[in-house]
PDB file of N, CA, C and O in Angstrom:
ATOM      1  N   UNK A   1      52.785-114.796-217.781  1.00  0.00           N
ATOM      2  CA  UNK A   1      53.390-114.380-219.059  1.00  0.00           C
ATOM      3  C   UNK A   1      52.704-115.086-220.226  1.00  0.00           C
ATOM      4  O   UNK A   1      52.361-116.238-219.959  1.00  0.00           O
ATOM      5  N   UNK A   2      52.397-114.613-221.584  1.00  0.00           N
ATOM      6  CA  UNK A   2      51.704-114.893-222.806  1.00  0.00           C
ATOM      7  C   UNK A   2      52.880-115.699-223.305  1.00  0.00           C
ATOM      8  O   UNK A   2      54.041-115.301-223.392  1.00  0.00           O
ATOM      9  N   UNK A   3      52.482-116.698-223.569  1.00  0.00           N
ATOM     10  CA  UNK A   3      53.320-117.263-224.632  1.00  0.00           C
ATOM     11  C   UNK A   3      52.835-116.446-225.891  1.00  0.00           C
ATOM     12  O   UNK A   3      51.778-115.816-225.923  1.00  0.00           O
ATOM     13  N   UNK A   4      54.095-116.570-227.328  1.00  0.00           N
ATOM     14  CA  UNK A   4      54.263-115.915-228.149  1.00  0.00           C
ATOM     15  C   UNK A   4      52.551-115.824-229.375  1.00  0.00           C
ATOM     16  O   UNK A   4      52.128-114.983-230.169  1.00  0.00           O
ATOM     17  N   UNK A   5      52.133-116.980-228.967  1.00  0.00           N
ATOM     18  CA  UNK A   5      50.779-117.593-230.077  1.00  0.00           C
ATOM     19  C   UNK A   5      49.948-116.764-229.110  1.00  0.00           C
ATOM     20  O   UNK A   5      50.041-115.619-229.553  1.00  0.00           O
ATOM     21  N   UNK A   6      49.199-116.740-228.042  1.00  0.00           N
ATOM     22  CA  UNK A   6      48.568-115.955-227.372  1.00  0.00           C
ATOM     23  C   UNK A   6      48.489-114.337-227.449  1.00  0.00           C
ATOM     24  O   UNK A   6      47.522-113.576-227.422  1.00  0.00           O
ATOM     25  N   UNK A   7      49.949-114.099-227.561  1.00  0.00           N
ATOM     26  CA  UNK A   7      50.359-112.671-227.536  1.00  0.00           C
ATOM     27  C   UNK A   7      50.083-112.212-228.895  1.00  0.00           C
ATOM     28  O   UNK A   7      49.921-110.998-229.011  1.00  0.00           O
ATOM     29  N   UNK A   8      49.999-112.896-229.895  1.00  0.00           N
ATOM     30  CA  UNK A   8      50.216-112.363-231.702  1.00  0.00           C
ATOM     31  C   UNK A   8      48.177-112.840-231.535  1.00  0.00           C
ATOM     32  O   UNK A   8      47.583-112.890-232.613  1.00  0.00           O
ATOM     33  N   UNK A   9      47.856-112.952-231.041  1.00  0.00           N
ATOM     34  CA  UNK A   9      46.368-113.445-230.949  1.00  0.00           C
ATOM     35  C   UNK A   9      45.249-111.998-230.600  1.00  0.00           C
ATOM     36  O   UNK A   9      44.316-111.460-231.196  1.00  0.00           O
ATOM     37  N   UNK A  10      46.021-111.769-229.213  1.00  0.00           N
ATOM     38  CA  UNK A  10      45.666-110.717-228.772  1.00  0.00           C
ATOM     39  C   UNK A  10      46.428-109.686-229.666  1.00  0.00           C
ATOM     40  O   UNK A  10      45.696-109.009-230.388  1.00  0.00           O
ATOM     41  N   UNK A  11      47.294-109.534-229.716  1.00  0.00           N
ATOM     42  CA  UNK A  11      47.410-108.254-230.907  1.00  0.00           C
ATOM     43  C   UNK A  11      46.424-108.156-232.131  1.00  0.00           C
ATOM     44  O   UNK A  11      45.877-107.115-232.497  1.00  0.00           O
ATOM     45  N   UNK A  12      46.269-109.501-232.756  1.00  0.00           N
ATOM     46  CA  UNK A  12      45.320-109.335-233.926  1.00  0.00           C
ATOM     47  C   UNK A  12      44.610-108.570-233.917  1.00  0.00           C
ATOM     48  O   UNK A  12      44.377-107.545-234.558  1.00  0.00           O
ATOM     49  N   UNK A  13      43.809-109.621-232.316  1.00  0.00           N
ATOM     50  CA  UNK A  13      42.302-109.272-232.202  1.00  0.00           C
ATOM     51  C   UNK A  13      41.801-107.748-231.674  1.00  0.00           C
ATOM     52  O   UNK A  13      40.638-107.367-231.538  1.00  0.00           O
ATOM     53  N   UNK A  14      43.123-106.951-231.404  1.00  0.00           N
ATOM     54  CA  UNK A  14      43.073-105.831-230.951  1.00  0.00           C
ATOM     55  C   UNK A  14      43.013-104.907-232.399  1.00  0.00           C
ATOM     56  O   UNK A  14      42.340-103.901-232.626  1.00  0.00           O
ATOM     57  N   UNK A  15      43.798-105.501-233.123  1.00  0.00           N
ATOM     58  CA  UNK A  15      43.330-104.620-234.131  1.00  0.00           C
ATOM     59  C   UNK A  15      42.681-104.431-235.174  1.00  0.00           C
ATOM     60  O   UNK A  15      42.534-103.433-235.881  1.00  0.00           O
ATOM     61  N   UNK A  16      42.173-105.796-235.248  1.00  0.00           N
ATOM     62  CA  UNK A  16      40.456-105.721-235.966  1.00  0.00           C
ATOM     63  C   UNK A  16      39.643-105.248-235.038  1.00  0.00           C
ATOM     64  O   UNK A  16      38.497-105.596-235.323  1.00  0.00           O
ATOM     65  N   UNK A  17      39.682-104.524-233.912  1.00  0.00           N
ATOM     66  CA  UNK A  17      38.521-104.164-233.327  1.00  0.00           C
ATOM     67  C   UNK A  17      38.573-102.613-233.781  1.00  0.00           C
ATOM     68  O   UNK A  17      37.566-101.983-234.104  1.00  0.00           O
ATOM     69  N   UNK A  18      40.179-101.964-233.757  1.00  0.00           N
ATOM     70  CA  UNK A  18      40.114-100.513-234.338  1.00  0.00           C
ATOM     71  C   UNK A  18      39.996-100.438-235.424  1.00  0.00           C
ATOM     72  O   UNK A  18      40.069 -99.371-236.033  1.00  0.00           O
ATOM     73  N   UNK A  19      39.773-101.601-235.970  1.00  0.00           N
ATOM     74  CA  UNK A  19      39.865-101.180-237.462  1.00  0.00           C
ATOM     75  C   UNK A  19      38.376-101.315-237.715  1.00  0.00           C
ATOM     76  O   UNK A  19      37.735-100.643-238.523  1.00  0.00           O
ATOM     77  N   UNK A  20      37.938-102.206-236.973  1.00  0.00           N
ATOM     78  CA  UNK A  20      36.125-102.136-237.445  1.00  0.00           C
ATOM     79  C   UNK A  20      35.796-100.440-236.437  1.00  0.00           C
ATOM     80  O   UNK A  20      35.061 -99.612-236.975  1.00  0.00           O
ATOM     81  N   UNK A  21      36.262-100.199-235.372  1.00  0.00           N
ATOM     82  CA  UNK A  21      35.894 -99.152-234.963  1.00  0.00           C
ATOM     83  C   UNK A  21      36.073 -97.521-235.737  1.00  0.00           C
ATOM     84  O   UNK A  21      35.513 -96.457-235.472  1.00  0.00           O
ATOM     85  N   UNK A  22      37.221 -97.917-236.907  1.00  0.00           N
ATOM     86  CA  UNK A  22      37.810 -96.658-237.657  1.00  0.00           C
ATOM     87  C   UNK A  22      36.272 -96.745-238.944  1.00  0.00           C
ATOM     88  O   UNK A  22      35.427 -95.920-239.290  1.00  0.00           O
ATOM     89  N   UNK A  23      36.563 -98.244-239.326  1.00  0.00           N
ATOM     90  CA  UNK A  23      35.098 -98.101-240.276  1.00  0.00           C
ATOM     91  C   UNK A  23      33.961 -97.772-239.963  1.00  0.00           C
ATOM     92  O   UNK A  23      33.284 -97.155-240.785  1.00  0.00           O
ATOM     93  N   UNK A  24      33.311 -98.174-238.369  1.00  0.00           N
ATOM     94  CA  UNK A  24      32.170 -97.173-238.447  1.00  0.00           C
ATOM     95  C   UNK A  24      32.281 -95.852-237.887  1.00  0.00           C
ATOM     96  O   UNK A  24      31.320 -95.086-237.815  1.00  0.00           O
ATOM     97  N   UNK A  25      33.335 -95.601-237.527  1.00  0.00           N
ATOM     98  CA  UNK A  25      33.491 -93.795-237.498  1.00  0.00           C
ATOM     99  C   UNK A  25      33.012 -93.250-239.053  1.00  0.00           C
ATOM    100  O   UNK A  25      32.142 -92.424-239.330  1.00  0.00           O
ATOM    101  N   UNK A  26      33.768 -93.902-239.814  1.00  0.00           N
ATOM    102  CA  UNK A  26      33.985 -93.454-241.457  1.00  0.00           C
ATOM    103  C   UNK A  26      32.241 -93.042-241.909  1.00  0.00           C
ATOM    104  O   UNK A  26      31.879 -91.868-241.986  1.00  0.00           O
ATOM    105  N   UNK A  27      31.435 -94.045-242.136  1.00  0.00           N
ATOM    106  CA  UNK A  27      30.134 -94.705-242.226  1.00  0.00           C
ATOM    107  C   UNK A  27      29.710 -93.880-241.422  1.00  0.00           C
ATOM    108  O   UNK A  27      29.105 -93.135-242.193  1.00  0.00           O
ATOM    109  N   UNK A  28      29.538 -93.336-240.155  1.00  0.00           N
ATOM    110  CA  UNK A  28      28.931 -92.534-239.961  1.00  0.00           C
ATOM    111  C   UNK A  28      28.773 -90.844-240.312  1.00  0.00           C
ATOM    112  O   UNK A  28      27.816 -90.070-240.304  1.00  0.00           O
ATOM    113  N   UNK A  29      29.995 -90.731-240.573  1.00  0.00           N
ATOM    114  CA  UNK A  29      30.554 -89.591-241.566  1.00  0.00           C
ATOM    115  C   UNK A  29      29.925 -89.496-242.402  1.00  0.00           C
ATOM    116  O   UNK A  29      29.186 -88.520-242.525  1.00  0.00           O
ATOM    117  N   UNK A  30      29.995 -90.726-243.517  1.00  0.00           N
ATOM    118  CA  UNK A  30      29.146 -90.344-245.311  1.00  0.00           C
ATOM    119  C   UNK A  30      27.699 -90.408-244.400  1.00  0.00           C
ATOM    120  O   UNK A  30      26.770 -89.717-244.818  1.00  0.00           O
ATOM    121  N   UNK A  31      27.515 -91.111-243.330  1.00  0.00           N
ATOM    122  CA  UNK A  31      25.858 -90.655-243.252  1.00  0.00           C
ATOM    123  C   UNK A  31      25.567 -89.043-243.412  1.00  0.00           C
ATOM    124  O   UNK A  31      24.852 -88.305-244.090  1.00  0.00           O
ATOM    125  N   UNK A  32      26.641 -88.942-242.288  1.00  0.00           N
ATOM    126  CA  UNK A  32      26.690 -87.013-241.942  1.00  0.00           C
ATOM    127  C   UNK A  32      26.521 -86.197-243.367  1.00  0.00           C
ATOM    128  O   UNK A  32      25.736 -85.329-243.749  1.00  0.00           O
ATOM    129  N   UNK A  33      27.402 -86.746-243.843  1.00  0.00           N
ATOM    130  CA  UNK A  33      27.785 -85.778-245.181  1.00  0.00           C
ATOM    131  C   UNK A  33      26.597 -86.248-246.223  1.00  0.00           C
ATOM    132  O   UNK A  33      26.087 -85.444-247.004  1.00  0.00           O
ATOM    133  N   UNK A  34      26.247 -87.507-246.160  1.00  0.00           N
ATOM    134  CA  UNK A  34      25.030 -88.097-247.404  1.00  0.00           C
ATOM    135  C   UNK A  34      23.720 -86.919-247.238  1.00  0.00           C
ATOM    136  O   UNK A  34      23.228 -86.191-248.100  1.00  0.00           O
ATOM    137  N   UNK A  35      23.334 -87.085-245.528  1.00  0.00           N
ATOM    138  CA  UNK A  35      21.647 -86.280-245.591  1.00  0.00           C
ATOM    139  C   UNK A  35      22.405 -85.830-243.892  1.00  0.00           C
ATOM    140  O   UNK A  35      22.569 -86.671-243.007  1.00  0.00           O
ATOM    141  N   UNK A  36      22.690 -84.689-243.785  1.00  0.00           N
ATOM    142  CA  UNK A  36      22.700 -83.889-242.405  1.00  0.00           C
ATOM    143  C   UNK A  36      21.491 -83.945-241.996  1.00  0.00           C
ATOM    144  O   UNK A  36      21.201 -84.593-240.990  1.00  0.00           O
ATOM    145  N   UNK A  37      20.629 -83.307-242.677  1.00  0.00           N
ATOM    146  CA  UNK A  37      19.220 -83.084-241.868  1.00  0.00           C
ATOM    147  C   UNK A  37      18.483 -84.615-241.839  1.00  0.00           C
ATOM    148  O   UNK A  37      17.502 -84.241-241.196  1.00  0.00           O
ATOM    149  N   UNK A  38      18.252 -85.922-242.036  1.00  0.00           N
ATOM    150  CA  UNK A  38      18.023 -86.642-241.385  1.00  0.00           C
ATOM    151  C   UNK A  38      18.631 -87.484-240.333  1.00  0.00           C
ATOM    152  O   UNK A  38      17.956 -88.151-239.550  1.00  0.00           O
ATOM    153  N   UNK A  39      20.303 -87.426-240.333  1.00  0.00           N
ATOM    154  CA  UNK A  39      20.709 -87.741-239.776  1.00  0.00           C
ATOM    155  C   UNK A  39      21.004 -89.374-239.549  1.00  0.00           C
ATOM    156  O   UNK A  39      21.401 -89.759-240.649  1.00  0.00           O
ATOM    157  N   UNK A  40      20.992 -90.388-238.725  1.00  0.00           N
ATOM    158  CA  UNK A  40      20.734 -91.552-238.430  1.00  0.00           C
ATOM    159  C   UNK A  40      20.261 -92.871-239.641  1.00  0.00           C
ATOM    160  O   UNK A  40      20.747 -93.945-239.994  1.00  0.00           O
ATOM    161  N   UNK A  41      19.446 -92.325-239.874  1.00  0.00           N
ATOM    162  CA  UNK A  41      18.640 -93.141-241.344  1.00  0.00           C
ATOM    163  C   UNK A  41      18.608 -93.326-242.287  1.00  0.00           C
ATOM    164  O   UNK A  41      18.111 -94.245-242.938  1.00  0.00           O
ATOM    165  N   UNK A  42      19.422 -92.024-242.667  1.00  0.00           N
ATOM    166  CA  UNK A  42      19.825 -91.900-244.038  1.00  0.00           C
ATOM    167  C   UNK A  42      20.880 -92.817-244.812  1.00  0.00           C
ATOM    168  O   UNK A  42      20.905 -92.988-246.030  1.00  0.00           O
ATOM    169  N   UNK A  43      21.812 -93.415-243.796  1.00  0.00           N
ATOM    170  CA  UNK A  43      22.737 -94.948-244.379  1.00  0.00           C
ATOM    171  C   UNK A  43      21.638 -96.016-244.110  1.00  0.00           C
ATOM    172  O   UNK A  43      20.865 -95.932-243.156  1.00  0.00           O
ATOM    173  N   UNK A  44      21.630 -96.712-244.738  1.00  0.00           N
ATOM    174  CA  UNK A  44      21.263 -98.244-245.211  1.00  0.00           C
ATOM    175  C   UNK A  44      22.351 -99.434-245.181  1.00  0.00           C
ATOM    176  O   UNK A  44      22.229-100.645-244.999  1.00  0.00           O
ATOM    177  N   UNK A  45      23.206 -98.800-245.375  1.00  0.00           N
ATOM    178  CA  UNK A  45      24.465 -99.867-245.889  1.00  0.00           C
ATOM    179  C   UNK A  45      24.147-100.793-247.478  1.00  0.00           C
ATOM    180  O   UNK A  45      24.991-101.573-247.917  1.00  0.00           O
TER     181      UNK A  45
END
């Protein structure tokens, strides 16, 4: 069993991972939408 500090740890860290995973969904999108026809290269960040 998790004690309560462990358990609020792993929750965090669970959801900075979807949340960095929702941002590069996003980011890859304005790539999509920036230049379709190059695709990939066209973000820089």
């Amino acid at each position: 069993m998790l004690s309560d500090e462990q358990n609020r740890i792993e929750h965090e860290t669970h959801d900075q991972s979807v949340e960095e995973e929702m941002r590069e969904r996003y980011e890859e999108q304005q790539r999509r939408l920036a230049c379709p026809s190059c695709g990939e290269e066209a973000f820089t960040g």
